[in-house]
C-alpha positions as a Markdown table, in Angstrom:
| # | Residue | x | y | z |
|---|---|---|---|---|
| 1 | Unk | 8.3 | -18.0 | -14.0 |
| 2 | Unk | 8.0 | -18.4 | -9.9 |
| 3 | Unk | 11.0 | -20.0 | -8.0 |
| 4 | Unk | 9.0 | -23.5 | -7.9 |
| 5 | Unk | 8.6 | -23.8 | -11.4 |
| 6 | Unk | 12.9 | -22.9 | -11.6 |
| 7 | Unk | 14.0 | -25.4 | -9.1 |
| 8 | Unk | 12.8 | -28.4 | -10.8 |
| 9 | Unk | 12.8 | -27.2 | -14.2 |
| 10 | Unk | 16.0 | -29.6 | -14.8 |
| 11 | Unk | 14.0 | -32.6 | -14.0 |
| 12 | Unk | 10.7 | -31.7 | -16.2 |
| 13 | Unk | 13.0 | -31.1 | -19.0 |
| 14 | Unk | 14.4 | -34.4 | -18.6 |
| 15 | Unk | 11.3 | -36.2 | -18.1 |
| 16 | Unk | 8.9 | -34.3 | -20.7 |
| 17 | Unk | 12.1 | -35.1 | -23.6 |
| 18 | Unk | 13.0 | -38.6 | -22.6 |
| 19 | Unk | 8.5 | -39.1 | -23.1 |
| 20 | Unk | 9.0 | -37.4 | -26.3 |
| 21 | Unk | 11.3 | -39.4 | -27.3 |
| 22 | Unk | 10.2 | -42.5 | -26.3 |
| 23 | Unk | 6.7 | -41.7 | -28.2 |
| 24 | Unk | 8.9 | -40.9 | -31.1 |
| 25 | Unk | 10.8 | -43.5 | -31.4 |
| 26 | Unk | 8.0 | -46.7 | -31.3 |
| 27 | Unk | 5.9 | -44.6 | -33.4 |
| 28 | Unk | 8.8 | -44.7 | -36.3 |
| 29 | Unk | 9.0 | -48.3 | -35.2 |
| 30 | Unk | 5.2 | -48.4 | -36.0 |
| 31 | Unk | 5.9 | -46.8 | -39.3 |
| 32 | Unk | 8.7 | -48.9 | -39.9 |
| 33 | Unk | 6.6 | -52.1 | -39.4 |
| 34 | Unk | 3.6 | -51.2 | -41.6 |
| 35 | Unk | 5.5 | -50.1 | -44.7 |
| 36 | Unk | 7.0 | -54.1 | -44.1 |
| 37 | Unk | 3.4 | -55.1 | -43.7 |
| 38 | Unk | 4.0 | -57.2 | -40.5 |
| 39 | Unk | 0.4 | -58.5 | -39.6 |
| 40 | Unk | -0.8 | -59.7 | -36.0 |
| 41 | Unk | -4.0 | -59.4 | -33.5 |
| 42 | Unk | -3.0 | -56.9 | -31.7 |
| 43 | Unk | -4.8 | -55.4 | -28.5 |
| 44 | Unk | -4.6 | -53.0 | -25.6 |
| 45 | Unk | -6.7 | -50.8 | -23.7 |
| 46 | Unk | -5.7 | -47.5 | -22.5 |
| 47 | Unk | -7.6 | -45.8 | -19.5 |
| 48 | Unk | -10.9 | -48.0 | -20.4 |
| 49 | Unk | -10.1 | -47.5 | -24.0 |
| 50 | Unk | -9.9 | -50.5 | -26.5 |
| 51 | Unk | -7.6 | -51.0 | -29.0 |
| 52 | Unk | -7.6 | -53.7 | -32.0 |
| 53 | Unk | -5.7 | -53.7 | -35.1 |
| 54 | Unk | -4.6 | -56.4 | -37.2 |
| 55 | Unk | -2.0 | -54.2 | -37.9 |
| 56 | Unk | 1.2 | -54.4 | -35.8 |
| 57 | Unk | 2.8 | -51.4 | -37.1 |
| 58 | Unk | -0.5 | -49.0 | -36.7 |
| 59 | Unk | -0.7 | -50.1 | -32.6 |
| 60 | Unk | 3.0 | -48.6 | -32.6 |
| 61 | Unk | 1.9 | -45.5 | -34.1 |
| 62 | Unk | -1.1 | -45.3 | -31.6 |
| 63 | Unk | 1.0 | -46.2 | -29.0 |
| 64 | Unk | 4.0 | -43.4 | -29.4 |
| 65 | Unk | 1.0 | -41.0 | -30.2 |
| 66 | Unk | -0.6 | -41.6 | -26.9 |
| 67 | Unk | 3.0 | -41.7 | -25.1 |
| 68 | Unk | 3.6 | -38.0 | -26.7 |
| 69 | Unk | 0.1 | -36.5 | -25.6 |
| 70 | Unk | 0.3 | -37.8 | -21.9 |
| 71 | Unk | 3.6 | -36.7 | -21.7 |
| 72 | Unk | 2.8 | -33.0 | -23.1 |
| 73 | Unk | -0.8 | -32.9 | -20.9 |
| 74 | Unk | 1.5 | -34.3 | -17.4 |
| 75 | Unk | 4.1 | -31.5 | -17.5 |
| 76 | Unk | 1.3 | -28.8 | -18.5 |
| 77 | Unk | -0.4 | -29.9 | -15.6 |
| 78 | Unk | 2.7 | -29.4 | -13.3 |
| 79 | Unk | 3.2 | -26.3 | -14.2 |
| 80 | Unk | -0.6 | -25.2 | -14.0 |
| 81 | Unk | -0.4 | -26.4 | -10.3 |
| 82 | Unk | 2.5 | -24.8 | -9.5 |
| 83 | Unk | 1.5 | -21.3 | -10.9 |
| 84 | Unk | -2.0 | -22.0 | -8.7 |
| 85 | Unk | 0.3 | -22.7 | -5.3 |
| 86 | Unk | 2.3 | -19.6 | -5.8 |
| 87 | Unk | -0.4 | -17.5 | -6.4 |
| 88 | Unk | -1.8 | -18.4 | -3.4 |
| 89 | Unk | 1.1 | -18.2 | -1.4 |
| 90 | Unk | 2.2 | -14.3 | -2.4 |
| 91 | Unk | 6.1 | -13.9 | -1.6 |
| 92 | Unk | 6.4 | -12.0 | 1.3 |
| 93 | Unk | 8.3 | -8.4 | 1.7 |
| 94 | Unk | 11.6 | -8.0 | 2.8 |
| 95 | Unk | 10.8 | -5.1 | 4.9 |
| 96 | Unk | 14.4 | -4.6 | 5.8 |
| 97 | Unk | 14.7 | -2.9 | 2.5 |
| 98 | Unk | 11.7 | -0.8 | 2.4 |
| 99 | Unk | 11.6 | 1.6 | 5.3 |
| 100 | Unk | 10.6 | 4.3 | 3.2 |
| 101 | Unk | 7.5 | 2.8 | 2.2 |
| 102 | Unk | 6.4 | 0.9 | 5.1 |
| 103 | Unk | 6.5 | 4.4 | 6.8 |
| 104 | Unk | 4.2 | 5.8 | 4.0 |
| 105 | Unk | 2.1 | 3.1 | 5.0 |
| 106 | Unk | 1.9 | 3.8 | 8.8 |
| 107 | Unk | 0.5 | 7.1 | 7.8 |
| 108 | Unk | -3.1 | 5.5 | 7.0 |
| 109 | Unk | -3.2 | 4.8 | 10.4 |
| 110 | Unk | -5.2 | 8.2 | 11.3 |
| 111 | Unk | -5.9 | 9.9 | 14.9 |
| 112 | Unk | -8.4 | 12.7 | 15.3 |
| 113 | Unk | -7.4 | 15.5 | 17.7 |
| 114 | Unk | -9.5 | 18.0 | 18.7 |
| 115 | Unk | -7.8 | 21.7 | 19.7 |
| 116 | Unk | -10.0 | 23.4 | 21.8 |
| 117 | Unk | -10.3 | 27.2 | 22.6 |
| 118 | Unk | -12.2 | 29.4 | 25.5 |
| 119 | Unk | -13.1 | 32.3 | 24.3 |
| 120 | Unk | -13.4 | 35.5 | 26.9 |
| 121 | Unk | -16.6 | 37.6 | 26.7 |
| 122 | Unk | -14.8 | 40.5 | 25.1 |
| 123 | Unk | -13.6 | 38.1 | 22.6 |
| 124 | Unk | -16.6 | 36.9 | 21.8 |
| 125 | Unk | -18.3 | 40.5 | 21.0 |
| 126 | Unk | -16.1 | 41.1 | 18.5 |
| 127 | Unk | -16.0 | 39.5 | 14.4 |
| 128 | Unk | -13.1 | 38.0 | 14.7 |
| 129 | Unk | -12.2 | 34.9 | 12.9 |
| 130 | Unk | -10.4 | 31.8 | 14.9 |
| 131 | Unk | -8.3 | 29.1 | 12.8 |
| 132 | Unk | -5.6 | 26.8 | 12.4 |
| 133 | Unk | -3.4 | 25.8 | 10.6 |
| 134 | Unk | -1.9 | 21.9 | 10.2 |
| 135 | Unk | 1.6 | 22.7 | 9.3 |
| 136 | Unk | 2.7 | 18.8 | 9.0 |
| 137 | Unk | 2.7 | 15.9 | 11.0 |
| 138 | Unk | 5.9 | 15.1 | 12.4 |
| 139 | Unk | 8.3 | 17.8 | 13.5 |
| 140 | Unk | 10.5 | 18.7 | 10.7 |
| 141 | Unk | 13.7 | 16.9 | 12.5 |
| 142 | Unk | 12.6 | 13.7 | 12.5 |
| 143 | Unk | 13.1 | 11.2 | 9.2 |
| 144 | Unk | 9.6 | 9.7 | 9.3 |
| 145 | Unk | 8.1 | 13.4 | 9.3 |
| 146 | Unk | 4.5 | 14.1 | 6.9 |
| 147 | Unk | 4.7 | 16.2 | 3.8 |
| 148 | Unk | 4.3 | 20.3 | 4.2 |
| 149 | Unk | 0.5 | 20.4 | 4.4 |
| 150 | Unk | 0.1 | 24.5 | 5.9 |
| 151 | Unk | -3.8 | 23.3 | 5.9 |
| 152 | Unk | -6.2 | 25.6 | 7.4 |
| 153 | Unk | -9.0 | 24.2 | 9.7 |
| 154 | Unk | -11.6 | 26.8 | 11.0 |
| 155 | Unk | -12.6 | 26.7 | 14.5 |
| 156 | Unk | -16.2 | 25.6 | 15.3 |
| 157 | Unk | -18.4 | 26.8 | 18.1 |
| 158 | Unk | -19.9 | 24.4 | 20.0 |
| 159 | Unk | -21.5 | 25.9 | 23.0 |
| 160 | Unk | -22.7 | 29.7 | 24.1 |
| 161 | Unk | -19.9 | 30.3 | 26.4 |
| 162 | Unk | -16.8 | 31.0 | 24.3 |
| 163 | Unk | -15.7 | 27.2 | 23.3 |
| 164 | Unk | -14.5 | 27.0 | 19.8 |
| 165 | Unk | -13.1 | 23.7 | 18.4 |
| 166 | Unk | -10.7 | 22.5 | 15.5 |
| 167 | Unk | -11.0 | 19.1 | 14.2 |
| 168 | Unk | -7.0 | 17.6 | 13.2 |
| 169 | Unk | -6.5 | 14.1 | 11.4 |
| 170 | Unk | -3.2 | 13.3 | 11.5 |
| 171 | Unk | -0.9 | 10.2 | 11.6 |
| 172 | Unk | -1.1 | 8.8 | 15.1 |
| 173 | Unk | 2.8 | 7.3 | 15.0 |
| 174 | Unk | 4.2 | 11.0 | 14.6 |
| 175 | Unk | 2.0 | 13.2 | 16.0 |
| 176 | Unk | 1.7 | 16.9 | 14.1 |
| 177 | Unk | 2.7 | 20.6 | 14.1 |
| 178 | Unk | 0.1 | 23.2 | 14.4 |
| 179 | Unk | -0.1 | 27.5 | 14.9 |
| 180 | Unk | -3.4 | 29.0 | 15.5 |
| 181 | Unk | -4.4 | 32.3 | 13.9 |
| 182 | Unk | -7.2 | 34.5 | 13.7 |
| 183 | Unk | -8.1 | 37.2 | 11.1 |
| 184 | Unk | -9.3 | 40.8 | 12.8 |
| 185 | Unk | -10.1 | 42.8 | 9.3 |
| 186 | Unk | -11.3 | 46.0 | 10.9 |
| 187 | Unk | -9.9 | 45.9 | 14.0 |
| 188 | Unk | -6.0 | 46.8 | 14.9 |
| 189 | Unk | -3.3 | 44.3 | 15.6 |
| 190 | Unk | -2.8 | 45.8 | 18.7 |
| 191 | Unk | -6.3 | 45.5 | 20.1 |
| 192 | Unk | -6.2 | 41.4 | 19.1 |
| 193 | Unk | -2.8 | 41.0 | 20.9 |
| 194 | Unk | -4.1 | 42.6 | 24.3 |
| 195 | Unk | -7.5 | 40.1 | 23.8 |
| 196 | Unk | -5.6 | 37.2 | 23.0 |
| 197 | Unk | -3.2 | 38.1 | 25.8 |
| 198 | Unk | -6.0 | 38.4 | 28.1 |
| 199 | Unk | -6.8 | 34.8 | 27.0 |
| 200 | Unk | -3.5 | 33.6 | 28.3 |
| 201 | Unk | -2.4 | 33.0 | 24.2 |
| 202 | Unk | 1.8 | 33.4 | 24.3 |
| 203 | Unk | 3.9 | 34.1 | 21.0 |
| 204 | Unk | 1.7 | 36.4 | 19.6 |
| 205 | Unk | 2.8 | 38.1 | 16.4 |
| 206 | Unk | 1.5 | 39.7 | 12.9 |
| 207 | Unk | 3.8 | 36.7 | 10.9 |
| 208 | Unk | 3.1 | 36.1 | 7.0 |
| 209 | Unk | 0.0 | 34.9 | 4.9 |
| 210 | Unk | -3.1 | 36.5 | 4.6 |
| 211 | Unk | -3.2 | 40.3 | 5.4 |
| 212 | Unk | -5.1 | 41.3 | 9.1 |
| 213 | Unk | -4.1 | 37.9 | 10.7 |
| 214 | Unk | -2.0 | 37.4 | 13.6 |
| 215 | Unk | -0.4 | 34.3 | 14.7 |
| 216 | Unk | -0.6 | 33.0 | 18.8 |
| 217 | Unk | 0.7 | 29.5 | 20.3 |
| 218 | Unk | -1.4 | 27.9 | 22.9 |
| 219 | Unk | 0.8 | 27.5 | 26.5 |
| 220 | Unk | -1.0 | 24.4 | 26.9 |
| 221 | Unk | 0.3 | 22.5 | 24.3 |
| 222 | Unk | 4.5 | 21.7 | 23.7 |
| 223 | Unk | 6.1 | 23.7 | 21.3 |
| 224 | Unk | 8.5 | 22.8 | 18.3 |
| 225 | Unk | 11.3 | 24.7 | 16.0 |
| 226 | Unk | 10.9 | 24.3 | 12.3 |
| 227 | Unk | 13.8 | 24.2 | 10.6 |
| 228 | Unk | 13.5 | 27.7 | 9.3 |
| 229 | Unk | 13.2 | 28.6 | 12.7 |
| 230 | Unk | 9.8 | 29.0 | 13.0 |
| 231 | Unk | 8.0 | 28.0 | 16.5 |
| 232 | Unk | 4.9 | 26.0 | 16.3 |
| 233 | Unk | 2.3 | 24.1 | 19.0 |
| 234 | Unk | 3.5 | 20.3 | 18.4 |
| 235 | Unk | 0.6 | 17.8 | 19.5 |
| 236 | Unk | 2.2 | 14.7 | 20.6 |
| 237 | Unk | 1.3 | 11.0 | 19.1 |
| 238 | Unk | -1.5 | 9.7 | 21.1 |
């Protein structure tokens, strides 16, 4: 039941019973009059509609009757309209009480970042496999931070001369945590960290997941402390 229909159920109460009673009461009346056989022209018109009995009593009866049903059909109809307004008018949210979720809704507000890496000649000779990974948006201090995603994006060449892009989506508000990798099956850990050095990649290191992949931070980007103490590229919110 909405708030309207609350706040003045007292006073439909009181109307639609007092109408019901009314009705009630002149239609005994009417009974009361026919089983005494009181006779008289009677007539009366209702909303365009005629009424004639010779009957005193029997106008009574039509009388409360129609009393009753106008009474029902008026309070029905207030409460129909009053369902209608409050549908249209939706209670609004007290948002003082829901940060959690107003937060979760910020997060459909999506940016695109792209990460971009030069590639040296030498790089670019060998089979080596450039990617990175979307650790979470947010850094992990922060009470508004993303879900652990650790989703992997490959890089994509987009020219002949050593550029390589990543495509991020992320929540615009908070910004996101990234580490790029690469994967050198069949050639040595050491030879990747002297090419990636030569690049001018920083915080190079052999790390977890798959096996023949090393981990590098770009210099160009801020950094961030996970709270495992893990150091990751942080992309600010745009």
């Amino acid at each position: 039941m909405t708030d309207l229909i609350k706040s003045s159920t007292p006073i439909l109460r009181i109307v639609v019973l007092g109408g019901f009673l009314a009705g009630v009461v002149i239609g005994a009346l009417g009974i009361l009059l026919v089983f005494q056989g009181d006779n008289a022209e009677t007539e009366f018109s209702f909303f365009g509609q005629t009424f004639k009995s010779q009957s005193v009593g029997i106008a009574a009866i039509f009388m409360g009757a129609c009393i009753i049903v106008l009474v029902i059909r008026r309070a029905l109809k207030s409460v129909d309209k009053a369902i209608t307004a409050d549908a249209a008018h939706p209670l609004s949210v007290n948002h003082a009480n829901t940060d959690e979720h107003s937060t979760s809704l910020q997060y459909v507000q999506n940016g695109s970042a792209s990460i971009v890496l030069k590639l040296s000649d030498e790089v670019q000779n060998t089979n080596l496999e450039f990617g990175l990974l979307h650790v979470r948006d947010g850094k992990d201090q922060v009470s508004d931070k993303g879900p652990l995603l650790n989703k992997e994006i490959s890089f994509k060449e987009i020219d002949r001369q050593g550029t390589v892009v990543a495509q991020v989506t992320y929540a615009k508000h908070i910004g996101f945590q990234f580490k790029c990798f690469v994967d050198h099956k069949g050639t040595s850990f050491d030879t990747v960290k002297d090419l990636l050095s030569i690049n001018g990649y920083i915080g190079i290191s052999k790390g977890g997941g798959k096996p023949f992949r090393a981990w590098f931070l770009l210099p160009d980007y801020n950094t961030c402390l996970t709270i495992d103490g893990i150091t990751n590229n942080f992309y600010y919110p745009a």
